[in-house]
N, C-alpha and C positions, 0 to 999 in steps of 0.2 A: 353448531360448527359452521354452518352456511350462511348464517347470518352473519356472523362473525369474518369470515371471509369478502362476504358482498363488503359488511363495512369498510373493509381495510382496503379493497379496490376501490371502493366509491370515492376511500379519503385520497389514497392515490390519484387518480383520475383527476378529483378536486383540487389538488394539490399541484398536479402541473399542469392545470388551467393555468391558474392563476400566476403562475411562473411566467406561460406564454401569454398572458396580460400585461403584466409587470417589465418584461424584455421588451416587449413593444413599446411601452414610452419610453421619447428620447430627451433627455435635457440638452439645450444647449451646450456643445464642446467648444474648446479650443479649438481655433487653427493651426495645422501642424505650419511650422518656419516654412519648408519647401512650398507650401500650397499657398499661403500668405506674399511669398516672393513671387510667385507664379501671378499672382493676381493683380500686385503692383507693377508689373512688365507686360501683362496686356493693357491695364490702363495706361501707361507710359506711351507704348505703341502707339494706341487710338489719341493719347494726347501729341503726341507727336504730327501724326497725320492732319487731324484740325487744326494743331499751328501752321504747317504747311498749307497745306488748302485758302486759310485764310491770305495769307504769309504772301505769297509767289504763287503769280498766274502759270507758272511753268507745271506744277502739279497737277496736272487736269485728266491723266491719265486713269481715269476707273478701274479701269482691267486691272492695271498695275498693282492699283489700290488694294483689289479686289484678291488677288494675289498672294499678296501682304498678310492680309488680315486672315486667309485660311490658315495662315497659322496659330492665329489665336482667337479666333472665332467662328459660332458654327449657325447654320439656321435654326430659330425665325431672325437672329439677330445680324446677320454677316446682310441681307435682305435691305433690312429697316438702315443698315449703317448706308451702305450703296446709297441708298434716295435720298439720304441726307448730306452724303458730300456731293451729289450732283446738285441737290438745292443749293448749297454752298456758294460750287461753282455760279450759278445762276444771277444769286444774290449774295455776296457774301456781306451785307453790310451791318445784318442782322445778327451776329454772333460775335461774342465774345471768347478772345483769346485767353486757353488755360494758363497759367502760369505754373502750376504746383497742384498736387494731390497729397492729401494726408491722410492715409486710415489710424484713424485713434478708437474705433473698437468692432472687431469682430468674433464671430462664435457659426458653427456651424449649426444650423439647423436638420439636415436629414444628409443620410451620406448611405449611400449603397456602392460596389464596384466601379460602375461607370458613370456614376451623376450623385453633384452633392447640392444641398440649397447653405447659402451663407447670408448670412446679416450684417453687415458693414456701414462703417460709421465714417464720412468721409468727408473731410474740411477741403474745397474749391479755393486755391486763390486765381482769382479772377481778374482779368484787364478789359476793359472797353470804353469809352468814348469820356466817360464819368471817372475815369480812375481805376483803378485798384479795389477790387471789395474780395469779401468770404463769405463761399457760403457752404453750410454742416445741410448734409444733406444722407438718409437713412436710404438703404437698399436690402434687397433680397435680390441675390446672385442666382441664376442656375448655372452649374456648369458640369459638361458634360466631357469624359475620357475618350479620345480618340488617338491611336497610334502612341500607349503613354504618356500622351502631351493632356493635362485640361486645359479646355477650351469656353469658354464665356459662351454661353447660347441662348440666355436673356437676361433682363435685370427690371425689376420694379422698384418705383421709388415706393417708401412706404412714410407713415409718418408717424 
């Protein structure tokens, strides 16, 4: 009878290992609409801002910038964005104006309460000295929940 017992705990026990194995991997999801729209309106922002900066010497204001973008960005990236529009200012001759952003495919990769990673697939049309071009360019999003709001808090190109 004891043995008989051990076995049926042992098989239990084994049995929801492997459960909390199996719940552990995550396959790539959908992006829910809202979170998908959220993420088109911080890059809108940030493209918005770089047209300007480029655009009119009048924008020169940092702090203001800086401001701004606390609402839709949080550190290490609000950091890296600041040195890059004051580069801007500096020089602006070296960058080209966005014209359009397209995401044509995402999925999320990891999502817990306050931080998700996503994969995004995203067509640049681009203006600078040469014309017009496109360019498809692969990312991995962090973003992280603050005050309800997600917030972009870095991004890697991938390839």
């Amino acid at each position: 009878m004891k043995r008989m017992l051990v076995f049926f705990l042992l098989l239990i026990v084994l049995s929801s290992h492997l459960q909390v194995i199996f719940a552990s991997f995550t396959e790539e999801e959908p992006l829910t609409e809202e979170l998908l729209q959220r993420i088109e309106e911080i890059f809108q922002v940030r493209i918005d801002m770089w047209n300007a900066l480029l655009e009119s010497e009048e924008t020169n204001d940092i702090m203001q910038l800086e401001e701004i973008l606390k609402d839709y960005i949080v550190d290490p990236l609000i950091t890296d964005e600041i040195s890059l529009y004051e580069e801007m200012l500096n020089e602006p001759t070296f960058f080209e104006k966005i014209r359009a952003l397209t995401i044509i495919e995402s999925s999320q990769l990891e999502n817990s309460i306050d931080k998700k990673k996503i994969r995004l697939k995203i067509i640049w049309e681009l203006e600078g000295y040469s014309g017009v071009s496109t360019e498809t360019v692969n990312y991995i999003l962090e973003m992280r929940k603050s005050k309800e709001l997600w917030l972009l808090a870095d991004y890697q190109v991938v390839n």
